[in-house]
N, C-alpha and C positions, 0 to 999 in steps of 0.2 A: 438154642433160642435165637429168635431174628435179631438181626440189627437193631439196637434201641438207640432215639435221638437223646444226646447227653442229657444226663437229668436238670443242672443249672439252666438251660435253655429253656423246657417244660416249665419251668418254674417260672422262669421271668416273663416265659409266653402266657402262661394261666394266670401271671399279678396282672400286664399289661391289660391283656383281653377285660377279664374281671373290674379292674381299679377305670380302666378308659383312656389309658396314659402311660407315656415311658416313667416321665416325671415321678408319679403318684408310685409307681411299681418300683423305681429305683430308691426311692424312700423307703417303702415297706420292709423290701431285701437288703437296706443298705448297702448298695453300692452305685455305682456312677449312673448318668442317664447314659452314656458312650456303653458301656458293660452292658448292660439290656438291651441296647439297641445291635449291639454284635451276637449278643445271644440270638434273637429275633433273627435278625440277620441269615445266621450260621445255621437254624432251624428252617428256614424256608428252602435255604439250599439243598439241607441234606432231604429233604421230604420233594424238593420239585413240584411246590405249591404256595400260589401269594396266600399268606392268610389274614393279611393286612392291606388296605389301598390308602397309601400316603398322598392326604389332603394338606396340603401346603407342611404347616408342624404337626395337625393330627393322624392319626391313623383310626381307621375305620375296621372292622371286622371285614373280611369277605362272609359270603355262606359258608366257604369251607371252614373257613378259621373260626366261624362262631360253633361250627357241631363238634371240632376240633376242639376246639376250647371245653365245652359241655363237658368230652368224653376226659379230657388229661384235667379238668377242676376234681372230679370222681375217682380216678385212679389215684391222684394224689393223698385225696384222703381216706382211700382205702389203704396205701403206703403208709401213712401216719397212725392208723387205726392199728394196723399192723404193725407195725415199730412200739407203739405205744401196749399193745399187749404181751409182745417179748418183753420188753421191760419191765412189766408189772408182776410178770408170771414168778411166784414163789422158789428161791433158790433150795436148795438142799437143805441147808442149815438155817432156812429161814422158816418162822409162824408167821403167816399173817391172820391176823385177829380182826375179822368185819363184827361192829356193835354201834348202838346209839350214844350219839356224843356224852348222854348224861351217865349213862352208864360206866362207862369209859372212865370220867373223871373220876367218878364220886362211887364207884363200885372195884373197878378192876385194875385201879392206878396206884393204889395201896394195896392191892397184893402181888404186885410183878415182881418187887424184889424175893419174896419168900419164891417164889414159881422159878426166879433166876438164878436164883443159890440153887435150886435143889438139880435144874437143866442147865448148865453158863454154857453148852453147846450152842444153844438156839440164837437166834438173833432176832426179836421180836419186831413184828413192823403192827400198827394198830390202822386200821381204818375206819374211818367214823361220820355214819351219816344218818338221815331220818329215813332213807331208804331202804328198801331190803335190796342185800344184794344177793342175786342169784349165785349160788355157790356151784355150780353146773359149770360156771365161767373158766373153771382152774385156776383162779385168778387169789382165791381166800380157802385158806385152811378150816377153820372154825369161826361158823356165826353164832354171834349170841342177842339171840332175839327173845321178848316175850309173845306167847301163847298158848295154846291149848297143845302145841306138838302135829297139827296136822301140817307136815309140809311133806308132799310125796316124791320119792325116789330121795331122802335125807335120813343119815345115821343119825336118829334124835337121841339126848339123853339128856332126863330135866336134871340143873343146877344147881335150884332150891323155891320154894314156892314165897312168894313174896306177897306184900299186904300194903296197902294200901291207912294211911294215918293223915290225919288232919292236923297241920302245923301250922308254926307263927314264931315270929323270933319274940324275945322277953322284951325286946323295944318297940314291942307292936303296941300303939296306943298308951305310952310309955309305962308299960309291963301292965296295961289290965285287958288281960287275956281272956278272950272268951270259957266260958266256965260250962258252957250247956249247948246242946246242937241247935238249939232255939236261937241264943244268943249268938252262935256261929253265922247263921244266917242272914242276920243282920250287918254282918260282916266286911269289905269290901273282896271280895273273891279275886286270885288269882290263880284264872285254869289254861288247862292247855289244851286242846280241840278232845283228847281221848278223856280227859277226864270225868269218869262218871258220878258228878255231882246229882243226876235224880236219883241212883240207883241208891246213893248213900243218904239222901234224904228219905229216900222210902225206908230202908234199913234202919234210918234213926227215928221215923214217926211224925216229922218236920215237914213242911210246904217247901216247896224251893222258890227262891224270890224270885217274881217272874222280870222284873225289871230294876236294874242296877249299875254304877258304872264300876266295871268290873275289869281289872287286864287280862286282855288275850295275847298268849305266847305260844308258839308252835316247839319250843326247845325245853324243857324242864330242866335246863342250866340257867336260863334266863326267869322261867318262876320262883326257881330256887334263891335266887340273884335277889328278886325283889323282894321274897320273906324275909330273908336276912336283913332284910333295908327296913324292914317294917312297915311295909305299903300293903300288907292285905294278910290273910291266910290261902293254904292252898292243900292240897289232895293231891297228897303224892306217896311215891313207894316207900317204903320204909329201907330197900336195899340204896335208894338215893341220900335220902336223910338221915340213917343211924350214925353215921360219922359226926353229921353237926349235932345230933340230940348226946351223944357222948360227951361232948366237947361243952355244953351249955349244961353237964351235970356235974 
């Protein structure tokens, strides 16, 4: 491989370029404005090109140092992109488990100890987000997503088939709880963008209220959150909520 110019110099060359300033770059990197400007320095030399023109204390880009700049701001975090998926990439003795956060808490968090007694080889890591993550990545052992199973080039194998229930903590409207889908409707709703509130009004024979103030949440940790507060009802999984309907019986 050719000559490469030290990597600490690239770096202080791509904050200075970037930020507009030694100043500004010797902050960012933590270290001196003297230390960046040797870096800078020590970088011009070994390349045999200004890529800076010192205007009293500023410096200016040249052309060469601005396309300069362009190509080592890209390589750098193609470096770091790279560093960052060594890192992430699953060790031997490790599961990484990608699922949605609600899931996570309130499904697969009370059963990791039974899973770690029965494997204490493994060393579990959990990832958790409202994304799917592409498992193609090598980055995650086992996703556990809901759907129909169509995800192509994936070893599927369903879990368990879950359902959907209509909850309210007992301090909803201090304990008088809707008693009828009618009377549910009247409700203040707490949903979250996926929840199919027509589909279950169609199923129950009820209108759905076309206008309401109603909480919207994108986490079913956070609807969950406000049922228990007794700020609404809400439609959610039953693999979410069986823990607190056990606990409220």
């Amino acid at each position: 491989m050719m000559h490469l110019p030290p990597l600490t110099a690239l770096r202080c060359f791509e904050a200075v370029a970037r930020l507009g300033g030694v100043t500004l770059a010797a902050r960012e990197l933590h270290v001196t404005h003297s230390a960046v400007s040797q870096q800078i320095k020590l970088l011009e030399e070994l390349m045999g090109l200004a890529l800076f023109v010192r205007e009293g204390r500023r410096l200016r880009l040249t052309d060469e140092g601005r396309l300069y700049s362009l190509d080592i701001r890209a390589a750098l975090r193609g470096i770091a992109q790279a560093t960052q998926l060594a890192q992430g990439r699953p060790q031997d003795s490790e599961l990484v488990i990608a699922t949605l956060p609600s899931f996570a808490l309130h499904w697969l968090l009370p059963r990791l100890d039974g899973f770690r007694a029965q494997h204490p080889y493994y060393r579990l890591r959990l990832q958790t987000s409202l994304a799917v993550q592409d498992l193609r990545s090598g980055l995650v052992d086992i996703g556990i997503r809901m759907g129909q199973g169509h995800w192509p080039d994936m070893e599927k194998q369903i879990l368990f088939d879950d359902e959907l229930l209509v909850v309210c903590s007992p301090r909803f409207r201090d304990g008088r709880i809707p008693l009828s889908a009618e009377e549910a409707m009247r409700c203040p709703l707490i949903r979250t963008p996926d929840a199919p509130w027509t589909d279950w009004c169609l199923a129950a024979g009820v209108a759905e209220a076309e206008s309401r103030s109603d909480l919207l949440a994108n986490d079913s940790n956070i609807v969950l959150a406000a049922v228990m507060l007794g700020q609404g009802i809400a439609l959610e999984r039953r693999s979410l909520v069986a823990g607190a309907l056990a606990r409220e019986i």
